[in-house]
C-alpha positions, 0 to 999 in steps of 0.5 A: 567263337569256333573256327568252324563255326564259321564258314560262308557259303555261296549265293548266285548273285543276280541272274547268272549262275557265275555271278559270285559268292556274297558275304550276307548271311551265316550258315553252319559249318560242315566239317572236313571230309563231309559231303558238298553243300548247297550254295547259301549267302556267306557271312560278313562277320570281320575277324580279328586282324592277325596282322595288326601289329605288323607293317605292310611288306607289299608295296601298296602304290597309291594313285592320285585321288584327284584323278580328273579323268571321268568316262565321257560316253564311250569315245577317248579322242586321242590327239595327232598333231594337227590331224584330228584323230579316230575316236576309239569307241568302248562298247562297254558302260559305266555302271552297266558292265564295270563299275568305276572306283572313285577315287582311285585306290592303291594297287599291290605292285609299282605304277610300271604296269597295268594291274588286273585283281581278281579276288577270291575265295577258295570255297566259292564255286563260282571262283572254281569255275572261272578258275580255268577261264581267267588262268588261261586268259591270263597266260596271254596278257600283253607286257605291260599288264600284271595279273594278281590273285587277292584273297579276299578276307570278310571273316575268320574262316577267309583268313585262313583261307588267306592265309593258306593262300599266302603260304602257298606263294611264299613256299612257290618263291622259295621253290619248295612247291614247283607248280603253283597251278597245279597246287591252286588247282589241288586247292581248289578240288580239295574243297569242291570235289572231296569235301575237306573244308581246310578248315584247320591248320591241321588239315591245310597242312597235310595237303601241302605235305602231298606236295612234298612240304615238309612240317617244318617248311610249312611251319615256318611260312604258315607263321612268317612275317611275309605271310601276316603282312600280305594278309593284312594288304589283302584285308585292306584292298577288300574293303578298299575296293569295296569288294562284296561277292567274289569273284570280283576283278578290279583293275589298276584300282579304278574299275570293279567288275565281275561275271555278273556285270560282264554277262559270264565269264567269257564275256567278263575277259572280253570287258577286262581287254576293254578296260586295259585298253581304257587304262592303255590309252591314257 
């Protein structure tokens, strides 16, 4: 099947406008360069893994699946010596605003710190709008958090969204792009205000060359090992944690959760302060 065949669209997920882009049903393409479309459900079809063959370059760290710790109500009792200690109240529910995976699952970096996820897309207008809103919350999180981005991979053209992705962080390491913000941000604003699907390796790699990549650079990254293992890392934590709309933030592989949980996106930073708090306490 095309690769343009293939592009997912968007749906408002429960309630609220930033509730997140799903993966149900397919839609048609549009091609590069044509005009902003309306938001729609976003096919499920899995493509091929383009990284079967290789092992994972990312260090995937597995938590204990026999993690006995459950939320009992709201309260962690932290014990003092002989002195019986305040409870710490968390206001926000199980089941309500956050989901709790069980077991825990792997998390991309080593157990030194507390990991936030979020997971994306880059045709998703709702990953576009929090983008302002999770960037600068993260700009601020204490030392002993770390905030990834994860693409999230359900189907071909999320792939080379993916890999796009990947390209980019390994190209940023080796200094070739020097702002990886503003390269998201021209990432972001490429699909969603001028209408260039990237759709193609072609097009993907003319937007890079606007950064000062050059073909071979780009070349070179855009086909690397590195790039092949961190996707097939990717793929594996979307289904994992079950991720099913984006975007969706997890953290420390134990708690799923997302604007339409949380009540939007500025509520949505307030719940994941709580749950670093949770995993802070432990």
């Amino acid at each position: 099947m095309k690769l343009s065949t293939l592009l997912p669209l968007c749906l408002l997920a429960g309630v609220l406008a930033a509730a997140g882009c799903s993966k149900e049903e397919p839609a048609p393409v549009v091609e590069e360069e044509t005009p902003a479309i309306e938001e729609t459900p976003a096919d499920a079809v899995t493509g091929e893994d383009a990284a079967d063959d290789v092992e994972e370059a990312v260090e995937v760290v597995e938590e204990s699946a026999a993690d006995p710790e459950a939320d009992a109500g709201d309260a962690i009792v932290l014990a003092q010596a002989d002195t019986p200690a305040p409870a710490t109240t968390f206001k926000y529910k199980d089941g309500v605003h956050y989901h709790r995976l069980v077991p825990a699952q792997p998390t991309i970096g080593g157990t030194d710190k507390i990991e936030v996820a979020e997971f994306f897309w880059y045709g998703c207008p709702h990953c576009y709008d929090l983008e302002p809103v999770i960037s600068e919350w993260a700009s601020d999180l204490p030392p002993n958090v770390r905030f990834v981005y994860v693409p999230a991979i359900w189907n071909q053209i999320l792939k080379v969204h993916a890999q796009l992705y990947y390209t980019q962080e390994v190209l940023v390491r080796n200094g070739v792009i020097q702002d990886d913000q503003a390269f998201r941000r021209a990432v972001f604003d490429e699909y969603h205000q001028r209408g260039n699907r990237l759709v193609s390796e072609d097009s993907i790699k003319r937007l890079f060359a606007r950064y000062g990549v050059s073909d071979e650079e780009f070349t070179k990254a855009w086909g690397s090992f590195e790039v092949a293992q961190k996707m097939r890392v990717a793929e594996d934590l979307t289904r994992r944690y079950e991720v099913q709309s984006v975007p969706t933030v997890v953290v420390n592989g134990k708690y799923r959760t997302g604007a339409a949980e949380a009540g939007g996106h500025h509520p949505l930073m307030d719940v994941l302060d709580e749950l670093i708090a949770r995993e802070s306490a432990r």
